[in-house]
C-alpha positions, 0 to 999 in steps of 0.5 A: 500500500502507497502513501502519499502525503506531505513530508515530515520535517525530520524526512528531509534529508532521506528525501534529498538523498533518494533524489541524488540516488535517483538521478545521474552524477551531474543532476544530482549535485543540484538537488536541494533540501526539500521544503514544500514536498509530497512523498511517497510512503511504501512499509515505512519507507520513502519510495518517491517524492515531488518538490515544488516551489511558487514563483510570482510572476507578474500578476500570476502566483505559478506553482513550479514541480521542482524534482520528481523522482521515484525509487526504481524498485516501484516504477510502473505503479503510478507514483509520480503521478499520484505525486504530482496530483498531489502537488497541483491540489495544493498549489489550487489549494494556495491560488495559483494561476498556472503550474509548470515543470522543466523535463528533459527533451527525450524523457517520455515517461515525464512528459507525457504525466505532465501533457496527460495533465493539460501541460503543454511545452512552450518556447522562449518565444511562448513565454515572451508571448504569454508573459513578456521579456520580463516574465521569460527573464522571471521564469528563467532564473526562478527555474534551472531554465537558463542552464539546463541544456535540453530540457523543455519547459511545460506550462499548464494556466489555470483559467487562459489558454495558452498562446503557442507558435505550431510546431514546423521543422522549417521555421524551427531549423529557421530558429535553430541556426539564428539563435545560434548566430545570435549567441556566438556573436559576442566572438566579434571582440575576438576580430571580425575574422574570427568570427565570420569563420566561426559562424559561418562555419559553425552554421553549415556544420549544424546545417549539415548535421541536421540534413544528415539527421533527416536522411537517418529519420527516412530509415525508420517508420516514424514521424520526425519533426525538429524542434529546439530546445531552449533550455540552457541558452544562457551557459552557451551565451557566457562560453561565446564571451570568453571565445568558447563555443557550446550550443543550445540543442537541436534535433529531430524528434519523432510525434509519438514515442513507442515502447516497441524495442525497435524504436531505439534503433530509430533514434540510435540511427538518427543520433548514428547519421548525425555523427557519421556527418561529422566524420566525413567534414572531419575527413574531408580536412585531411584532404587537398580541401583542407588548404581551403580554411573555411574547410579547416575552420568546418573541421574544428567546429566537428571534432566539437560537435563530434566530441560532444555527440559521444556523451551519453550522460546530461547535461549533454546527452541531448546531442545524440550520444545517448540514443547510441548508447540505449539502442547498441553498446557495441555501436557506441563504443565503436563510434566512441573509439573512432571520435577519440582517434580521428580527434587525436590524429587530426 
């Protein structure tokens, strides 16, 4: 028998460390003490947990689902969702406006409880068109928003309907290479040579990954669609200051996510295509184009993109590397292999 309830103060610290056992290494350094919290209780033992937090926005009192988390030994049962109806009852209970939730681009289970519950995923441009620059800025920094790479952010009103552009791959790939533009341009205090090279080169590698993720989405019988995720656009703004280069993600996403096995290998041989598009600009530097430096700059900006697309762990694992690893240890180890080579020997 589950109990959910609310957690008793001297709970605080078994909450905190079932949070930092739940989630990978680098999620789990930012888990907090908990203090507005509904835990799950199974024999005595805490199981699960939710904890949420209230952020005044404008005129809106926004109830925000914090960390969810529930012990792997009682998945399938139901319980975060329990949890999170928990939660929203008592942030109706306190009046707020709306409810929202940060979840990670490829983690179903939790979006989907949140989309089940009136949810929707809205962008950078959503939240400005609902709550204005400042209400973005409000959202962004009460939230991990501005440093948490590929995770979305998911806003469910009270009593307004919310107000979102139609996902189109077009206008989103449109989105994709102009943010990117955008956040690379304080490079111009390094030359304007240097930095017409990194951006232009920058932009046709990505421009090419992308092309190349298509064609791996034609092997499968989804339907793909591309779509950014703005979650941690400031972290890619600050490495541009001091001539670092880090991105925003962008990728191709299927409409509806299977449980069938095969459906790993669609997202692998996506995430496989991309990758393999890097190899090739990599090795077309050791060729006779490689005098040509806008080849060579194309090159540089790939062994990045390679580099970080083998990483199966967050905050970089939105880039491809864990769609290898989930669908074929063995191809993930091969293509992890042939980057540390080709990256080395360059």
């Amino acid at each position: 028998m589950i109990d959910i309830r609310v957690m008793r103060e001297d709970e605080a610290q078994a909450v905190r460390r079932l949070g930092k056992k739940t989630f990978e290494w680098f999620e789990s350094l930012f888990v907090p003490k908990p203090k507005d919290c509904y835990v799950a209780v199974e024999d005595d033992k805490i199981v699960g947990a939710v904890l949420y937090k209230y952020m005044k926005v404008g005129h809106n009192k926004i109830g925000y689902v914090d960390y969810l988390f529930t012990d792997k030994t009682v998945h399938g049962k139901g319980i975060g969702s329990q949890l999170v109806d928990a939660c929203i009852k008592t942030m109706q209970e306190e009046g707020c406006s709306g409810y929202s939730a940060i979840v990670r681009d490829d983690n179903v289970g939790s979006w989907k409880l949140f989309v089940n519950r009136g949810f929707q995923r809205i962008g950078l441009n959503d939240l400005i068109k609902n709550f204005g620059l400042l209400g973005l800025l409000g959202h962004s920094f009460k939230t991990p928003l501005f440093i948490a790479t590929g995770m979305e952010y998911y806003l469910k009103l009270e009593k307004e309907t919310i107000s979102t552009k139609k996902e189109n791959s077009f206008s989103q790939i449109l989105n994709y290479l102009i943010y990117t533009i955008l956040i690379l341009m304080p490079t111009l205090t390094f030359g304007f040579e240097r930095t017409f090279y990194v951006i232009g080169s920058l932009v046709f590698v990505i421009g090419i990954r992308i092309i190349a993720g298509y064609i791996g989405s034609l092997f499968s019988k989804e339907d793909w669609y591309f779509r950014v995720t703005d979650g941690g656009y400031v972290i890619p703004v600050i490495a541009s200051l001091f001539g670092g280069i880090y991105l925003i993600s962008g990728n191709w996403y299927p409409r509806v996510y299977r449980k069938e096995t095969d459906f790993n290998r669609s997202l692998g041989l996506t995430a496989l295509s991309q990758w393999i598009s890097l190899f090739f600009i990599v090795m077309l530097n050791r060729t006779s184009l490689g005098d040509i430096e806008i080849i060579d700059s194309m090159a540089m900006m790939a062994e990045i993109l390679m580099i970080i697309s083998i990483i199966p762990l967050y905050p970089v694992a939105t880039f491809g590397g864990k769609r290898i690893f989930d669908w074929n240890k063995w191809i993930f180890i091969i293509v992890v292999l042939l980057t540390i080579v080709t990256v080395y020997f360059n």
